[in-house]
N, C-alpha and C positions, 0 to 999 in steps of 0.2 A: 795301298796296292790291291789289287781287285784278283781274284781269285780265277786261274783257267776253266772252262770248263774242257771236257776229255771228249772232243767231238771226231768220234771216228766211225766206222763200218759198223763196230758191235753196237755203237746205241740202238733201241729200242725202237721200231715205229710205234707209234699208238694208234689205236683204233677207232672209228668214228666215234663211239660211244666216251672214250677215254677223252676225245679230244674235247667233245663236247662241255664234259662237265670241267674239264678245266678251264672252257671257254668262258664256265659260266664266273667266275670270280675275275675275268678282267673286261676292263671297259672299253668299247669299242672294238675289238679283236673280231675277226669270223673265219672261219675256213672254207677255202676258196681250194682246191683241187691238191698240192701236195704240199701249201704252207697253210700258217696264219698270217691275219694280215689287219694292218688298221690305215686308217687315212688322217692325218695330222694334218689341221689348215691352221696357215697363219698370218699374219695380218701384213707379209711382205715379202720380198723375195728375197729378202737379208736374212730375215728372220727362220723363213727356214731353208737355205742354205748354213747359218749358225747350227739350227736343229742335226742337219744330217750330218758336219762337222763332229759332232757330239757325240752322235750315233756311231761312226768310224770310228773312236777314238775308242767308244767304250765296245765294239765288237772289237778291236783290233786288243783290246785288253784282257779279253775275256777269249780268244782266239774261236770267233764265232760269229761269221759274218750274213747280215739278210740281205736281200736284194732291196735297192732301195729305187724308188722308181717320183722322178723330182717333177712338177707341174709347178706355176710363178709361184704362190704362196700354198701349194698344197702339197704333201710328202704323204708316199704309200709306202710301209715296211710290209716286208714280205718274209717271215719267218719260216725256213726249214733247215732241217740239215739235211747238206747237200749229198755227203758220202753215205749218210744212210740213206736217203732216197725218197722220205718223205719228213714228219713232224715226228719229233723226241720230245722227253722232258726239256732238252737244251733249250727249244726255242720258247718254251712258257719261259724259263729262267729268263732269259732275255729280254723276254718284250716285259716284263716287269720291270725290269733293268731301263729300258727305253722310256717305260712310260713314265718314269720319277725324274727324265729330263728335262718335262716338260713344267715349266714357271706356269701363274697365273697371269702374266702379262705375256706370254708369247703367243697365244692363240686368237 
C-alpha cells in the first residue's frame, strides 16, 4: 500500500531557484508557468492509454492528482498542487512515482 501524501492549502510553494535544482535530478521534467511537466511518447495508443491508467491508479493512491493531457501515442503530465496554487515538494514526490512506471518496452 502506498503512502498519502497530505496535499492541502498549507504546503509550501517553491520558488524558482528551489524548483530548479530539484528539476535538476529528474529526467525530462521542466517548468512551464504553475507545474512541472514531462512528455512520455509511446509506440501506440494502447500503450499509453495503459500509461495514464497507471498514473490514476497511483495518483488516486497517493491522493494527488496532475493534469494529464493524452495525444495518440504521446502523454503530458502536468504536476502541481492545485489547492496550493502552484509547485510543492508533492509534485517532485510524484513525478518520481510516475516516472518508475515507465518499462523499457513502453516507449
Amino acid at each position: 500500500m502506498m503512502s498519502k501524501m497530505s496535499c492541502d492549502s498549507s504546503a509550501t510553494i517553491l520558488a524558482g531557484d528551489e524548483i530548479a535544482v530539484r528539476l535538476a535530478t529528474l529526467a525530462g521534467w521542466s517548468h512551464a508557468g504553475k507545474w512541472i511537466e514531462k512528455t512520455y511518447r509511446f509506440k501506440s495508443f494502447l500503450r499509453a492509454m495503459s500509461f495514464v491508467n497507471a498514473v490514476a491508479y497511483l495518483a488516486e493512491s497517493v491522493n494527488h492528482h496532475p493534469d494529464l493531457i493524452i495525444h495518440y501515442g504521446e502523454v503530458t503530465v502536468r504536476n502541481w498542487t492545485h489547492v496550493a496554487g502552484g509547485v510543492t515538494e508533492h509534485d517532485f514526490l510524484l513525478a518520481v512515482k510516475i516516472d518508475r512506471l515507465i518499462g523499457p518496452s513502453d516507449t
